[in-house]
C-alpha positions as a Markdown table, in Angstrom:
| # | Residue | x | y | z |
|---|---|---|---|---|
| 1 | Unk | 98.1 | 88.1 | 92.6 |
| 2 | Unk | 99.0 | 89.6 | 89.9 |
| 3 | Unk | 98.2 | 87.0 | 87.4 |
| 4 | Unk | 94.2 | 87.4 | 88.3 |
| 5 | Unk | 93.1 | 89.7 | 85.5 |
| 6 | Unk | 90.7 | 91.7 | 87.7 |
| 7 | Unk | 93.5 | 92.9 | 90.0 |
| 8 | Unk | 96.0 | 93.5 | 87.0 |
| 9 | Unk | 93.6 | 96.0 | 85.5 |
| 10 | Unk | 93.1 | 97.4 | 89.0 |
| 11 | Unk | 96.6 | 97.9 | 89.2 |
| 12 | Unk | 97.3 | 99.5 | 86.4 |
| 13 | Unk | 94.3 | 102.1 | 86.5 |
| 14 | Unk | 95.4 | 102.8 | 90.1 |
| 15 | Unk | 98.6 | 103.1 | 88.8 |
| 16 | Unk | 98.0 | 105.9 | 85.5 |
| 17 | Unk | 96.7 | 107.7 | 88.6 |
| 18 | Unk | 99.0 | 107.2 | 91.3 |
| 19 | Unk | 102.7 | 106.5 | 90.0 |
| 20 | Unk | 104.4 | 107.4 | 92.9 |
| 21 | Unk | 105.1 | 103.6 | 94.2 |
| 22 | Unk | 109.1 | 104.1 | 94.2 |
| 23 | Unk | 108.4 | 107.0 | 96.6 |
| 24 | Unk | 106.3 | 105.4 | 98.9 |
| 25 | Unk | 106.8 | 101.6 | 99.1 |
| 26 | Unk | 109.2 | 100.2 | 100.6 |
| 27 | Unk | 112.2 | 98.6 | 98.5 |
| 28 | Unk | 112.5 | 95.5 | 100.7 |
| 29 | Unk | 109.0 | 94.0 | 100.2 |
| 30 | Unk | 107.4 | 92.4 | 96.9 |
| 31 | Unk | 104.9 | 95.1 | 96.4 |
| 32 | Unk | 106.5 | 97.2 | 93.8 |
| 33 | Unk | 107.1 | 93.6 | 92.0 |
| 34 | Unk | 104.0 | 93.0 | 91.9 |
| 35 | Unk | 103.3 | 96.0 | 90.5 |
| 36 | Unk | 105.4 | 95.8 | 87.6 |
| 37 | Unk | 104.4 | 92.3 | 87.1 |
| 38 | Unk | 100.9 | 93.5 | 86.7 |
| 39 | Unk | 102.1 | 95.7 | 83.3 |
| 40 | Unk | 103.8 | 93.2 | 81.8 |
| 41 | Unk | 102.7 | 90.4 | 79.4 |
| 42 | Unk | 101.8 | 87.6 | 81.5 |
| 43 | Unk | 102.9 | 83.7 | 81.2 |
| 44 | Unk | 105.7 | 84.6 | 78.5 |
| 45 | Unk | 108.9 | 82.2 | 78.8 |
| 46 | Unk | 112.6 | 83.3 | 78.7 |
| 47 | Unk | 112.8 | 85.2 | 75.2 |
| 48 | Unk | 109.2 | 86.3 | 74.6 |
| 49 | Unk | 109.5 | 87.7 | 77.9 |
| 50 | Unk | 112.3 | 89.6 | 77.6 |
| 51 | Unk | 111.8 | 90.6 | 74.0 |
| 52 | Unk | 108.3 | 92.0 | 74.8 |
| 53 | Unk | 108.2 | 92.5 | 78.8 |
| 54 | Unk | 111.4 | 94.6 | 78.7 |
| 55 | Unk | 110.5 | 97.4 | 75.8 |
| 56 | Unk | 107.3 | 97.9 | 77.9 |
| 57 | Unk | 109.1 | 98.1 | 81.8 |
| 58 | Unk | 111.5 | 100.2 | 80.4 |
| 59 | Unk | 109.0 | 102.8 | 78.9 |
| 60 | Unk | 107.3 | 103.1 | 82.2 |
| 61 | Unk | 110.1 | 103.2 | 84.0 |
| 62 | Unk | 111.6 | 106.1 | 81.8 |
| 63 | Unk | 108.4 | 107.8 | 81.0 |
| 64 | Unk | 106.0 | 107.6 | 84.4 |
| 65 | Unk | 108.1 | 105.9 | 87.5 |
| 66 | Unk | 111.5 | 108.0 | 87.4 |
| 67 | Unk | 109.6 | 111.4 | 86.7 |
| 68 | Unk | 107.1 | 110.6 | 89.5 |
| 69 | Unk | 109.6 | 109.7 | 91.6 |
| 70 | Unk | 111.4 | 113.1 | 91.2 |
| 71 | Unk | 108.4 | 114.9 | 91.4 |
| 72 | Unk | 107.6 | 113.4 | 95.0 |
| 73 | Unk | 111.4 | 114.1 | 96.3 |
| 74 | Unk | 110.9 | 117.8 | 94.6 |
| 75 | Unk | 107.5 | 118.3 | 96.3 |
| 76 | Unk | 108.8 | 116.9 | 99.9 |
| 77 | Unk | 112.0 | 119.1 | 99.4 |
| 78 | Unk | 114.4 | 116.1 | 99.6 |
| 79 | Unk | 117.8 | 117.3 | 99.6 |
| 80 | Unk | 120.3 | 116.0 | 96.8 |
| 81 | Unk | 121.7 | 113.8 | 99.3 |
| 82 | Unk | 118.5 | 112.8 | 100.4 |
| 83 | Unk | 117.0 | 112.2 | 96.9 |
| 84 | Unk | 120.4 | 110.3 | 95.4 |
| 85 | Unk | 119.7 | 107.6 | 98.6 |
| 86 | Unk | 116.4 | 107.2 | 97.1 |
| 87 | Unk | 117.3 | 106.5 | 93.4 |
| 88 | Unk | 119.9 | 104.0 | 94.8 |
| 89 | Unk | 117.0 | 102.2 | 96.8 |
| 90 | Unk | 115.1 | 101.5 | 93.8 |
| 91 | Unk | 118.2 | 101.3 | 91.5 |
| 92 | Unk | 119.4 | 98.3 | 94.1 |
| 93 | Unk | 115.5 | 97.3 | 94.1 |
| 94 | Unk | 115.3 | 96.6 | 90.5 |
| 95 | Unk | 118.9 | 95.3 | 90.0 |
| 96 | Unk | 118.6 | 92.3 | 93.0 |
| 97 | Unk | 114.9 | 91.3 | 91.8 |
| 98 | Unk | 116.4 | 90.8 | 88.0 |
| 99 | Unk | 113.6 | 93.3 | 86.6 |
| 100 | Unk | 116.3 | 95.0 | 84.0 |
């Protein structure tokens, strides 16, 4: 889906609104792929993609994901314990799907 241009702009309007996807999605579905797949530079190959696709993943991820992320835990009043489980969800999500 997320090579249709119509639902990659979607996405990523929905998503300067709503960035709280590692929060609420689950970690075992393709969902949150698809999400990051609709950010990136589509139909790159092997270098181009990683040259270009990674600088861009890792800004969102660093700048709008992780703070969002924190910012839901914070407002639901996650305990550390709590909180750490959940940044090793998506830590384990990202690593097994090859996205960094």
């Amino acid at each position: 889906m997320w090579e249709i241009p119509d639902i990659r702009k979607y996405m990523c309007k929905l998503d300067e609104e709503f960035p709280y996807w590692f929060y609420f999605l689950s970690k075992k579905e393709e969902t949150l792929y698809m999400i990051y797949q609709c950010h990136m530079i589509p139909f790159l190959s092997g270098e181009d993609d990683f040259d270009l696709n990674n600088p861009l993943l890792r800004e969102h991820f660093v700048k709008k994901w992780v703070p969002a992320l924190s910012e839901a835990c914070e407002y639901t009043e996650m305990s550390d314990k709590e909180s750490h489980e959940m940044y090793m969800k998506v830590y384990s999500y990202i690593i097994n799907r090859g996205i960094f």
